[in-house]
Each structure stands twice: as C-alpha cells, then as structure tokens.
DOKOL-767411 format. One line per 10 residues: number of its first residue (from 1); their letters; for each residue x, y negated, z negated of C-alpha. Coordinates in nm, 3 decimals. Last residue first. Layout:
residues N
NUM	a	X Y Z | ...
This chain:
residues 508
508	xxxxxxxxxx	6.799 -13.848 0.137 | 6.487 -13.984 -0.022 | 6.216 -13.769 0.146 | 6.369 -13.494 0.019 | 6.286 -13.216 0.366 | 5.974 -12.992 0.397 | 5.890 -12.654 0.348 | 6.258 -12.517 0.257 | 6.223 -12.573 -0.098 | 5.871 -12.539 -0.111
498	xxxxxxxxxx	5.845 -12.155 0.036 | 5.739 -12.026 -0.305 | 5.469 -12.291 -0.330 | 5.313 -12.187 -0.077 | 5.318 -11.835 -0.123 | 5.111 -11.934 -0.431 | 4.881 -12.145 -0.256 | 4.778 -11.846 0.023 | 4.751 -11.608 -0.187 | 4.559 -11.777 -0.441
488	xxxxxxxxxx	4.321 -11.899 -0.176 | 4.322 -11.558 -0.019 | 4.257 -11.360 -0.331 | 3.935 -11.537 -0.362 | 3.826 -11.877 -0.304 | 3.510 -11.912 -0.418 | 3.739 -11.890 -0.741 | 3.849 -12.213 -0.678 | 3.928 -12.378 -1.001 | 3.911 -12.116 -1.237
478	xxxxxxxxxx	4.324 -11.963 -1.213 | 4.480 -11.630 -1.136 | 4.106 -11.508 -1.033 | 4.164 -11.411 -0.709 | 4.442 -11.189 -0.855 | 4.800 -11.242 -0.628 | 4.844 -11.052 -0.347 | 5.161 -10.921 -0.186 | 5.039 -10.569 -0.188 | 5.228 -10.454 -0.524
468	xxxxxxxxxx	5.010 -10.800 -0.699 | 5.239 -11.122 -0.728 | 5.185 -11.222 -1.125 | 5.601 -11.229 -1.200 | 5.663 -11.360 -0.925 | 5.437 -11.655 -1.009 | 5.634 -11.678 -1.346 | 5.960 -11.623 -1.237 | 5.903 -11.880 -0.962 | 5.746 -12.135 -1.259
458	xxxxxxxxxx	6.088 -12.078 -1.492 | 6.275 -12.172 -1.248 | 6.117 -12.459 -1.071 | 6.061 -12.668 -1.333 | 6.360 -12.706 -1.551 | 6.586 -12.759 -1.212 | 6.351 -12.989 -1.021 | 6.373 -13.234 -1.375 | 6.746 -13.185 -1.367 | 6.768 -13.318 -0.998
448	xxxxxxxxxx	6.504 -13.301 -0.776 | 6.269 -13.586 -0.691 | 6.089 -13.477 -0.405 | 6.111 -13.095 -0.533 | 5.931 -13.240 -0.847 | 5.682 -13.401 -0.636 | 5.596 -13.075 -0.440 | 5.635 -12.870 -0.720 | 5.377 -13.076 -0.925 | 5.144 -13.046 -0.673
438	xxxxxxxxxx	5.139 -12.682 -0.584 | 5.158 -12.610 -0.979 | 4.867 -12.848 -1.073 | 4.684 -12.652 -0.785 | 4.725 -12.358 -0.944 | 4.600 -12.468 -1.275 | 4.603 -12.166 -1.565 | 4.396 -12.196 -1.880 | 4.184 -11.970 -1.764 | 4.395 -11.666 -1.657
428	xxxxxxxxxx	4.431 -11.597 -2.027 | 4.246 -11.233 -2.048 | 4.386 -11.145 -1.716 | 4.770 -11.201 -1.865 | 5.001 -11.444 -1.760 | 4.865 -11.750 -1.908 | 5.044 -12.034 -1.923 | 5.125 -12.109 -1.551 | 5.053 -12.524 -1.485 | 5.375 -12.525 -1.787
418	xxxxxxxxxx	5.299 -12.795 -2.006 | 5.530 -13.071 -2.118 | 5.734 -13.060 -1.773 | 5.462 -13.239 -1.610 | 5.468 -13.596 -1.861 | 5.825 -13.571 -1.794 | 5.821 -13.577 -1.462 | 5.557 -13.874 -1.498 | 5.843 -14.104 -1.688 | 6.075 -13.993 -1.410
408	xxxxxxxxxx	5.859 -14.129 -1.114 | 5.749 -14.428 -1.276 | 6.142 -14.529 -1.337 | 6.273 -14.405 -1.012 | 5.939 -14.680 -0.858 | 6.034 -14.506 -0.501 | 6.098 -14.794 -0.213 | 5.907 -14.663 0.151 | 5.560 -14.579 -0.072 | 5.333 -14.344 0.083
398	xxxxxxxxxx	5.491 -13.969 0.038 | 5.703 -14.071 -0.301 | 5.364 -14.249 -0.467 | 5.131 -13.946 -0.355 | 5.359 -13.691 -0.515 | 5.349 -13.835 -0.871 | 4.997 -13.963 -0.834 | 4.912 -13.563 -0.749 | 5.156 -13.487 -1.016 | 4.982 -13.720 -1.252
388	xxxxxxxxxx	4.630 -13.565 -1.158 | 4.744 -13.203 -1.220 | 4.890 -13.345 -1.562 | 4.537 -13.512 -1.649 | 4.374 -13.117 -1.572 | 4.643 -12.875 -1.686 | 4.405 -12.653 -1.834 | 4.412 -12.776 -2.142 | 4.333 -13.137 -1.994 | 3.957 -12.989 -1.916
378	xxxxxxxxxx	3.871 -13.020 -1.579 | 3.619 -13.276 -1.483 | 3.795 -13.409 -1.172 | 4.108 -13.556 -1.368 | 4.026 -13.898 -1.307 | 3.718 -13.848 -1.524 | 3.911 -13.756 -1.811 | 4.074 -14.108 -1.862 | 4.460 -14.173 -1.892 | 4.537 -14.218 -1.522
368	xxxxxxxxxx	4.443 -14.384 -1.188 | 4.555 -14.729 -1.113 | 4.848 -14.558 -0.975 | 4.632 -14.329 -0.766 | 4.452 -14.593 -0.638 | 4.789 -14.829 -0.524 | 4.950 -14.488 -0.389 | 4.618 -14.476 -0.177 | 4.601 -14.810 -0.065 | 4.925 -14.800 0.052
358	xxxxxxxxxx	4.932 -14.449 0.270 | 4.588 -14.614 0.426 | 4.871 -14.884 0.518 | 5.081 -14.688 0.695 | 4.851 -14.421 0.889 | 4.862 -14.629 1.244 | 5.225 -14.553 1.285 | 5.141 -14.225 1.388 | 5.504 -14.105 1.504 | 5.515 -13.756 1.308
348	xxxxxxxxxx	5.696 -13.872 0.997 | 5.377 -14.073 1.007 | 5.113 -13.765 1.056 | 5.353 -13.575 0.795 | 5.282 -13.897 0.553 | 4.912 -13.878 0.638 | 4.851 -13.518 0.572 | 5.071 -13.527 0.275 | 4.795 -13.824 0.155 | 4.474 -13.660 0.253
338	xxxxxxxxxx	4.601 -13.342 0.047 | 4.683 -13.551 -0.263 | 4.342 -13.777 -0.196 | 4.087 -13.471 -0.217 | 4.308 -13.351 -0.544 | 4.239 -13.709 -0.710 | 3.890 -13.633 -0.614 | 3.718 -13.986 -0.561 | 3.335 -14.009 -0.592 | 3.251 -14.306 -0.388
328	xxxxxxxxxx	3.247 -14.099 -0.081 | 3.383 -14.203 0.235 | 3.339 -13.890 0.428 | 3.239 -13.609 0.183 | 3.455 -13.511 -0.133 | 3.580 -13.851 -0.193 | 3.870 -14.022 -0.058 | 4.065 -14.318 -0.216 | 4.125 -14.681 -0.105 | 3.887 -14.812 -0.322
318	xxxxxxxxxx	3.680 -14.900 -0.012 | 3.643 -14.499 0.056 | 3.877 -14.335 0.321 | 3.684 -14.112 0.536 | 3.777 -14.358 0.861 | 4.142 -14.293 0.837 | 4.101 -13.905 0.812 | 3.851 -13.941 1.068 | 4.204 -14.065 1.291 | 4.438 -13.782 1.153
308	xxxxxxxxxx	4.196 -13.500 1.268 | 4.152 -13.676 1.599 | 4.553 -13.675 1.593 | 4.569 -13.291 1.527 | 4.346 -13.219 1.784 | 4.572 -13.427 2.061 | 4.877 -13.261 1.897 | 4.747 -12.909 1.934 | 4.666 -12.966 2.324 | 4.916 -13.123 2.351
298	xxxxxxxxxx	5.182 -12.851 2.223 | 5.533 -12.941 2.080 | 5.560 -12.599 1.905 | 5.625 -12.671 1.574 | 5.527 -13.035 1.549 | 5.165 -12.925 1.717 | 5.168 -12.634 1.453 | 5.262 -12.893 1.176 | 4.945 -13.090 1.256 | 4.695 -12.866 1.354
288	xxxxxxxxxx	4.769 -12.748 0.982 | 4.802 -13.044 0.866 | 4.429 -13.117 0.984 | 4.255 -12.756 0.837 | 4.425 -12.880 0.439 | 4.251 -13.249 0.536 | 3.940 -13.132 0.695 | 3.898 -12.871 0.411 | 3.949 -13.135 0.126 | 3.728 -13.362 0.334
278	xxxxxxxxxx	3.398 -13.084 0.371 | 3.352 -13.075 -0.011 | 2.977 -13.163 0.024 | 2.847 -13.083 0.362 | 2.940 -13.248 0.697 | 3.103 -12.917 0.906 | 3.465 -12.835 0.954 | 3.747 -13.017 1.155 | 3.669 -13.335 1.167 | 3.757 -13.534 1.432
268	xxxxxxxxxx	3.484 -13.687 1.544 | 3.402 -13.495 1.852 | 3.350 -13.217 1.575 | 3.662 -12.927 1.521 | 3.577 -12.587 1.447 | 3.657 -12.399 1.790 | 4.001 -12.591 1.743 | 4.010 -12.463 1.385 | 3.939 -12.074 1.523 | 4.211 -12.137 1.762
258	xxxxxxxxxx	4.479 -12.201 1.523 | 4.356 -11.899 1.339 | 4.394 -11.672 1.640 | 4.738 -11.780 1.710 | 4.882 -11.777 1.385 | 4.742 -11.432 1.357 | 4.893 -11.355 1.700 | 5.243 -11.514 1.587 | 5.275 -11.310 1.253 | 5.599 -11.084 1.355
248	xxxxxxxxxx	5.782 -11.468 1.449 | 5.724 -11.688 1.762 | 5.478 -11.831 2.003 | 5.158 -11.903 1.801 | 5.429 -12.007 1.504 | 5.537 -11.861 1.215 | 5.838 -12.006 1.045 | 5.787 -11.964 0.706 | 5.579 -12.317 0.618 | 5.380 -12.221 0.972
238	xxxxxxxxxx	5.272 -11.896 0.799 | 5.152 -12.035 0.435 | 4.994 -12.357 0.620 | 4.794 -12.111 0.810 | 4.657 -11.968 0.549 | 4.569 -12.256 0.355 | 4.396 -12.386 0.704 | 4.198 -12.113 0.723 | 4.085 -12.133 0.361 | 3.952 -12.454 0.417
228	xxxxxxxxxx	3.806 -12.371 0.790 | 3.625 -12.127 0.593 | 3.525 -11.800 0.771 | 3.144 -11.681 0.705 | 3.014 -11.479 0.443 | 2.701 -11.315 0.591 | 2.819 -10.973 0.493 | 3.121 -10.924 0.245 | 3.495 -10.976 0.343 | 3.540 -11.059 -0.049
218	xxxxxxxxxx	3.648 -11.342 -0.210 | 3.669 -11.579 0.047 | 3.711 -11.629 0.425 | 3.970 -11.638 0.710 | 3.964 -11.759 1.031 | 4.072 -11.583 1.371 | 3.692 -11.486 1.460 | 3.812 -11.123 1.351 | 3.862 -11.178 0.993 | 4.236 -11.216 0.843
208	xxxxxxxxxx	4.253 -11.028 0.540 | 4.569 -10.762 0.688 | 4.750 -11.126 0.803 | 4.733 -11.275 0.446 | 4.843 -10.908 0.326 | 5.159 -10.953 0.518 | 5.214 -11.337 0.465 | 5.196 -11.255 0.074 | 5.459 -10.943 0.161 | 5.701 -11.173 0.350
198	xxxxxxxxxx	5.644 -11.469 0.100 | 5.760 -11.208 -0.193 | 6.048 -11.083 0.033 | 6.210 -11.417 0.105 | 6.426 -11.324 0.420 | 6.306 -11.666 0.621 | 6.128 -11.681 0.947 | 6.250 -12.016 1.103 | 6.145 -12.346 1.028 | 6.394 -12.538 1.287
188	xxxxxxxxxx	6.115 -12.777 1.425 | 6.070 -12.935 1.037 | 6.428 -13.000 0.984 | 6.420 -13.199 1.325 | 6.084 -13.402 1.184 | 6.270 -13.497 0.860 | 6.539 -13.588 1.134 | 6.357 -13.809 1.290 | 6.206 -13.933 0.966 | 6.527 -14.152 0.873
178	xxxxxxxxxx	6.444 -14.385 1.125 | 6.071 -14.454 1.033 | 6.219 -14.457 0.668 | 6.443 -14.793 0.784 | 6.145 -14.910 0.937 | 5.944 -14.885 0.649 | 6.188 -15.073 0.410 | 6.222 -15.334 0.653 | 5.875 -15.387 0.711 | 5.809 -15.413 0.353
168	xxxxxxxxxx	5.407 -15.369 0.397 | 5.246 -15.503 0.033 | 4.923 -15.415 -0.104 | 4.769 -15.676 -0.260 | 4.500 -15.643 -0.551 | 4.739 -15.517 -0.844 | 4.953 -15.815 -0.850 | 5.250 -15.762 -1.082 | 5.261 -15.413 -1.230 | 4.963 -15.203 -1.155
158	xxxxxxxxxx	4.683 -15.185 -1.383 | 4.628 -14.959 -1.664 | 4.317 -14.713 -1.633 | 4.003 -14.696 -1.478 | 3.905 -14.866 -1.160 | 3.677 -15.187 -1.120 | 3.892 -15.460 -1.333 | 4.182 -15.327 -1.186 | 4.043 -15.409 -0.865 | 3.938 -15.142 -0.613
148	xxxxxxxxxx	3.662 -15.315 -0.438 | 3.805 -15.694 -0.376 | 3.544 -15.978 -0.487 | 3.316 -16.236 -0.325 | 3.055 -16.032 -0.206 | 3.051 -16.152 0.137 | 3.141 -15.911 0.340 | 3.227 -15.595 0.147 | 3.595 -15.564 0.068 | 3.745 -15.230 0.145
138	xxxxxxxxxx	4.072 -15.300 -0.019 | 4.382 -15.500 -0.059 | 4.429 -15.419 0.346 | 4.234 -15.607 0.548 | 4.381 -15.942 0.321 | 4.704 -15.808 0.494 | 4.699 -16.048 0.781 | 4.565 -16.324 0.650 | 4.788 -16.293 0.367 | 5.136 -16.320 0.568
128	xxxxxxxxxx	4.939 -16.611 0.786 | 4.831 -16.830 0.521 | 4.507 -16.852 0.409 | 4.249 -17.195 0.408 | 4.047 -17.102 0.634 | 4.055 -16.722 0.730 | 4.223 -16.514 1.020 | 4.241 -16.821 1.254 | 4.649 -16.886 1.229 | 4.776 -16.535 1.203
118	xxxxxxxxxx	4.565 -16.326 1.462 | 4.422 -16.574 1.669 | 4.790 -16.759 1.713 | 4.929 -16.443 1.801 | 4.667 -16.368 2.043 | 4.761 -16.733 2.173 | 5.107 -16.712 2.203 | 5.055 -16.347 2.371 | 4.881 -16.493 2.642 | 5.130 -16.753 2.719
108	xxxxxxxxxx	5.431 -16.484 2.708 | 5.207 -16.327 3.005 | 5.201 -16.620 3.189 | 5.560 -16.633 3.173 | 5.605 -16.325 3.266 | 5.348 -16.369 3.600 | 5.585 -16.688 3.673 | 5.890 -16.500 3.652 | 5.785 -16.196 3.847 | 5.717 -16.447 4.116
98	xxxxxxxxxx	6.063 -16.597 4.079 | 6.256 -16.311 4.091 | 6.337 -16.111 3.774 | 6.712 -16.060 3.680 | 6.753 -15.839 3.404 | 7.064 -15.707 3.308 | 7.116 -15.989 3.060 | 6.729 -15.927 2.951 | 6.802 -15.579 2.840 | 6.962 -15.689 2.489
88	xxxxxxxxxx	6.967 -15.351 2.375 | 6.744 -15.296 2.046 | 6.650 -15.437 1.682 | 6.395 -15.300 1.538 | 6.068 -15.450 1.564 | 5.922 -15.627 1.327 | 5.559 -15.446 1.180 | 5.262 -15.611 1.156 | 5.123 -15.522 1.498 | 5.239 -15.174 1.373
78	xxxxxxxxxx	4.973 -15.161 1.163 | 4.656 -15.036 1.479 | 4.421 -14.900 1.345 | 4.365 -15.156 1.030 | 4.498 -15.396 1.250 | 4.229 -15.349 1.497 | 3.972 -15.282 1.184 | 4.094 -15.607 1.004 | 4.061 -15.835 1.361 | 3.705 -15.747 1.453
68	xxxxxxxxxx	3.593 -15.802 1.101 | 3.724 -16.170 1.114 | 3.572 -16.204 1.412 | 3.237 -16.112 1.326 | 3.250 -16.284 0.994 | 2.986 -16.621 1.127 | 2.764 -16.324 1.253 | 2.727 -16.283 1.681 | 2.460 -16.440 1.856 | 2.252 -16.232 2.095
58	xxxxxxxxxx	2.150 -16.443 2.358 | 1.790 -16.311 2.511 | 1.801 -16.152 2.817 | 1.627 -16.329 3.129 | 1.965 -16.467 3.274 | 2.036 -16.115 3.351 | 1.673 -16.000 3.478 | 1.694 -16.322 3.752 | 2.071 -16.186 3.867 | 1.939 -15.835 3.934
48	xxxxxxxxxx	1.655 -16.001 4.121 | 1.865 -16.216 4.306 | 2.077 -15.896 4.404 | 1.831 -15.702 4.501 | 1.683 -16.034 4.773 | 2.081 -16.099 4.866 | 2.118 -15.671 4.963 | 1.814 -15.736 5.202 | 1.912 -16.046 5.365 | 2.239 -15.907 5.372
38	xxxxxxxxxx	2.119 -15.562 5.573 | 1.897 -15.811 5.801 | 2.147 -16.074 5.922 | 1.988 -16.341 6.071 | 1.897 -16.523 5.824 | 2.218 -16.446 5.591 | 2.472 -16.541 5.868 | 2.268 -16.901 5.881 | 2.296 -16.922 5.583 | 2.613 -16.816 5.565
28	xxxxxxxxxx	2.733 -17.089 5.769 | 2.570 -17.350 5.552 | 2.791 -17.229 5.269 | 3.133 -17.214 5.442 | 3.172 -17.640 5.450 | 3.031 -17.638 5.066 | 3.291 -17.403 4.952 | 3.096 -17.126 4.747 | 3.067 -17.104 4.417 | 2.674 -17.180 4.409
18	xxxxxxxxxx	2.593 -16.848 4.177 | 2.390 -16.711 4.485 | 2.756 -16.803 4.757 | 2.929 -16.645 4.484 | 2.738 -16.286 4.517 | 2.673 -16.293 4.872 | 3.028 -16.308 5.000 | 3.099 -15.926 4.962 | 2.820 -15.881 5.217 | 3.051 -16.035 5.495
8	xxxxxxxx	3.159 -15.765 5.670 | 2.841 -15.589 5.706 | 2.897 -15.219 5.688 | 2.824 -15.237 5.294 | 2.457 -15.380 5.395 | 2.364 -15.078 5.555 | 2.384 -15.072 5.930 | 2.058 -15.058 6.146
C-alpha cells in the first residue's frame, strides 16, 4: 500500500476540503478519493487538522498595534527615513523583457502601498514627516498622553526651539555617512606607535592579564573573577595602539581577551551578566568587539559586535538615556558617554540602525546640566558637573551631523576651569576624576584648536608625571572606581595618551 505522498494527486486534497476546487474536477476526486485508500486517509487528518483551526478563538489585536508595529521597525530599521544618495542612472542600461516588466511593476505597486502605510496611516490627524519621527521624540507610553523626556520631566534648561522632536537632516547625515569611510580607513591603519609611556602601560597591562584571557581588579586575589568591564578597558588600550589578535608584540593577549568577551556574551547581546552596573561594562566590552572586528575584518567579531550594538538599542530608557541595568530609569551620564562612542563607531561602521538612538541621547544630555544629580552623586570638587559637561560635550559631536560651535565652545570653557588632575600627590588623589579627563579629552580633541592646545598639555605632563616605573599608574589615582584597581587606571590613562591618534576629528 503506498503512502499518501506516492499518490499523485494528494496535493489536491487541501483546496478541494476548503471548496476551491473547479466544480467540473471536484466530482472526479470524489470519486479518486473513494477509492483511493492513502487519500482517504491523509483527507480524514487533514479534516481534523482543519476542524482544530477553525476551533481557536480570534485573538483581536489592540486599536495601537499597528502603530507600535511601525515605531519599532523604524526604530530598527532608520534608514527607511533616509533619501538615498544619488547614484548611476542604471535604468538606461537596463532593458527588462516584458515578463520582468510586469513582475517590476508589481513590485513598484507593493511598495506604493507600504509607503502609503507608513506615512499616510501612522496617526489621524499627523502629517507624514511627524508620523514618522513621532517614534522618535521619546519612549512614549501608549496612551498616556504625554512624551517621556520633556523639558518639563528632565532637569535643567531646555533645548532651543522644540525640545520634544528630534530631527533626522538626511542630508546632513548622508554627507557624514560619506565622510566616515575614511574615519573607518584611519581606523584600519592603527599601527604600533613609538610612545614609550603607552608601550610600558600596555606592558604591565599584558603581565596582569589572568589566565581565562580577562582581566580583573585590584588585586589577582582568590575568588575574584575577570570583569568583562575591565576586559574591555584593556583591550581598548591595545587595539587604540595597534594591537590586534593577528599583529603587534601584544597579539596573544589581544587574542585571549577577545575570546574571553565572546565566552561572555548572552544570546541577547550582552556581553556580561544582568546585575546592577552591567551596561557600562556591555558598552566599554561592545567597542571593543567592535574596533577588533574593524581592525581585522573578522565575522565572527563583527557578528558579536553587532548583537552587542543591537541590546545596546534595546537598553535605552524612554528618556532616551541609559541607566546602569537595561533600561533603567536611573540615567548615568557616564553609562550614556560610553553607549554613545559605541554607537557613533557602530555608525561610522555601517549600522545605520543606531541614528536616531544617537538623537535622543544628544537631546538628554543637553537637557542635562546645572543640578547635582546629573553628575552621578559626585561632588563638583571633584570634577563631577564638569565630567558631565564633557560627557554632553562629547556626546553632542559623536550624534549630531551639524555641531552647535557655539554650545560646544561655551562647554570648553566650562572644562578648562578645573584641571580633572589636581592632585598629584597620594594625600590629594581624591579630588582627582579620571573619567572627567577621558571625556573631556575626547571632546576637546573633537574640537581642537586653542581649547585642544590648553588642555592637552598640561594634562599629558600631568598623567606622565603620575605613571608608576612599571608602566602603572596607583589604583587609587582617583575614587571613582577603585574596584577597579591598577588596571582600570592603567588602562584609562593609557587611553587617553593614545587620543590623538585613537580616532579621527569628526569635523574634517
């Protein structure tokens, strides 16, 4: 007896039971069907299979369903919104025949009416520009009437014009899409460099590496286990010189710690575990993945790196900030400055999708300001409300395509009151903020010019000046992450030694 597969006319059963067959074929399958044991059985499975179908219950979907559809698949996917530049007139050469024709036109049909969905049927009564960014002036709940992230909700002045829209100048962002080709060229030539400060940092950072391939704090003591935080620092210190799994005197400890954050990374994306203060390790652990995968040109790296990028997306809070865990309300201005360069180098990088979580962060941090709580809880002696500007300061020149020069300047000169390196003996190491000086040399080297000059100087000298005779600097050179250790201070500082030839000015 032949299964019902062998029978060549099982594949009729299923529209001759819904009724769509041609009324001069369906009595002749009948017939075929009585006599025909293997379809008589596969029509009885299939009638029941159709009978439990039409038994479930209609699930009706809410009256914002489609509205919510549409924000998070142009909240993934921006460059929907985005005109595309101008290219090669292919069509000339182009000469389909007519069958291609037809299915092209067909096609051309479709898109009229996904375009139509998109701008036309967003929201009654909006046009089709703000229907399509309304996603984007914050994480609105459904419903509630208002936009999270107003000025009214954050501290501290308001933007200039309307504070509850975030723009996307197409133009202006495809014109920085262009120029980031090369930004990503200058990146692929990092070569080992002859600073001898770096050298001996990277050199001791290599010596404290622990034998899973991470790193870990103070003290290689028992039970402490490797940070993906501190891993990623460390990294970021040997990729910014050069190092890479394939090249340079450091390659197997870039190696090993490259595959430690692999080992590390959730089917999520994250790279770390869930506690508190996970997202300033997923971010610092992410551009890592990132620049190695740049570096080298590795999928394997590049596929980790762009799940990194992705939860990066998700973690961001409806204010359009990031907290210490995934989408917390707390928003650490420092969480944000290392979410942000990890965006911008995932754009310069081709992930179009990061644009407008770039927006909503340079419209936080702008709203941000002025009030001790945006500062994290540190104490503005130690640097804490100018640590915040500089993180603004950077944020605004890594997600914005047109610079505010005037905003920028005024905040240079809000940094360049207070040196982030006062104290340069044990007793003072307080008052310093080496994160305020990561930050603020990142933005200043963004803006250079005179304000570049009268920082950067004086603050090499200074962090020269504390660089232990092993390459180390003292793990407690500043209060802020003394769980940390030597590497974290090792790690920053050589970072912000190689920041002149870390990354291109994003304005030239």
């Amino acid at each position: 007896m032949s299964a019902p597969a062998e029978c060549g006319r099982a594949s009729e059963l299923t529209a001759f039971l819904q009724g769509e067959t041609a009324p001069e074929e369906a009595e002749g399958l009948r017939l075929h069907l009585e006599g025909c044991l293997p379809c008589g059985r596969e029509r009885a499975r299939l009638e029941k299979v159709r009978a439990a179908l039409l038994g479930v219950e209609r699930v009706e979907p809410s009256a914002d369903f489609t509205a919510r559809v549409r924000r998070s698949l142009l909240r993934a996917h921006p460059e929907f919104l985005a005109t595309p530049p101008p290219g090669k007139r292919w069509w000339r050469a182009f000469r389909p025949s007519p069958l291609v024709a037809l299915s092209l036109a067909a096609n051309a049909a479709l898109a009229l009416v996904a375009v139509w969905l998109f701008y036309f049927r967003a929201e009654p009564g909006e046009g089709a520009h703000e229907a399509t960014l309304r996603w984007a002036r914050g994480r609105a709940e459904p419903g509630s009437g208002r936009e999270p992230g107003s000025p009214s909700e954050l501290k501290g002045a308001a933007l200039p014009g309307d504070a509850n829209r975030v723009k996307l100048d197409h133009e202006a962002w495809q014109g920085r899409m262009g120029r980031d080709r090369h930004r990503l060229k200058f990146i692929e030539d990092r070569k080992p460099g002859g600073d001898k400060a770096v050298a001996a940092a990277l050199e001791w950072l290599a010596r404290a590496q622990r034998p899973d391939g991470g790193w870990a704090g103070a003290s290689p003591q028992a039970g402490q286990a490797s940070s993906p935080h501190l891993t990623g620092l460390s990294l970021l210190a040997f990729l910014g010189e050069g190092h890479t799994p394939a090249g340079g005197p450091h390659a197997g400890a870039v190696r090993r710690g490259l595959d430690f954050l692999l080992g590390e990374q959730r089917a999520s994306g994250l790279v770390g575990t869930e506690p508190e203060g996970a997202m300033m390790g997923h971010a610092i652990a992410g551009m890592a993945l990132l620049e190695a995968a740049i570096l080298m040109r590795d999928e394997r790296l590049a596929a980790a790196a762009a799940a990194a990028v992705s939860f990066t997306v998700s973690a961001q809070n409806r204010t359009g900030g990031w907290g210490r865990s995934w989408r917390g309300e707390d928003h650490d201005p420092f969480v944000v400055g290392w979410q942000v360069t990890f965006l911008r180098l995932a754009q310069v990088g081709g992930h179009a999708g990061v644009i407008c979580p770039l927006l909503q962060a340079d419209r936080r941090l702008r709203m941000a300001g002025g009030h001790e709580a945006d500062a994290g809880g540190r104490a503005s002696g130690s640097g804490g409300l100018r640590a915040v500007t500089a993180v603004g300061m950077l944020a605004h020149q890594m997600a914005s395509p047109a610079w505010d020069t005037r905003l920028l300047w005024s905040r240079a000169e809000t940094l360049l009151e207070l040196s982030p390196i006062p104290g340069m003996e044990k007793a003072s190491f307080g008052q310093n903020d080496l994160d305020f000086a990561y930050f603020g040399t990142l933005a200043l080297h963004q803006l250079g010019g005179e304000g570049w000059t009268r920082w950067w100087h004086p603050l090499r000298e200074k962090v020269l000046l504390l660089q232990a005779r092993d390459g180390s600097w003292p793990a407690d050179l500043d209060p802020w992450r003394a769980e940390g250790g030597q590497v974290h201070t090792t790690a920053l500082a050589a970072l912000i030694l190689e920041t002149p030839g870390r990354y291109p000015r994003m304005a030239e």
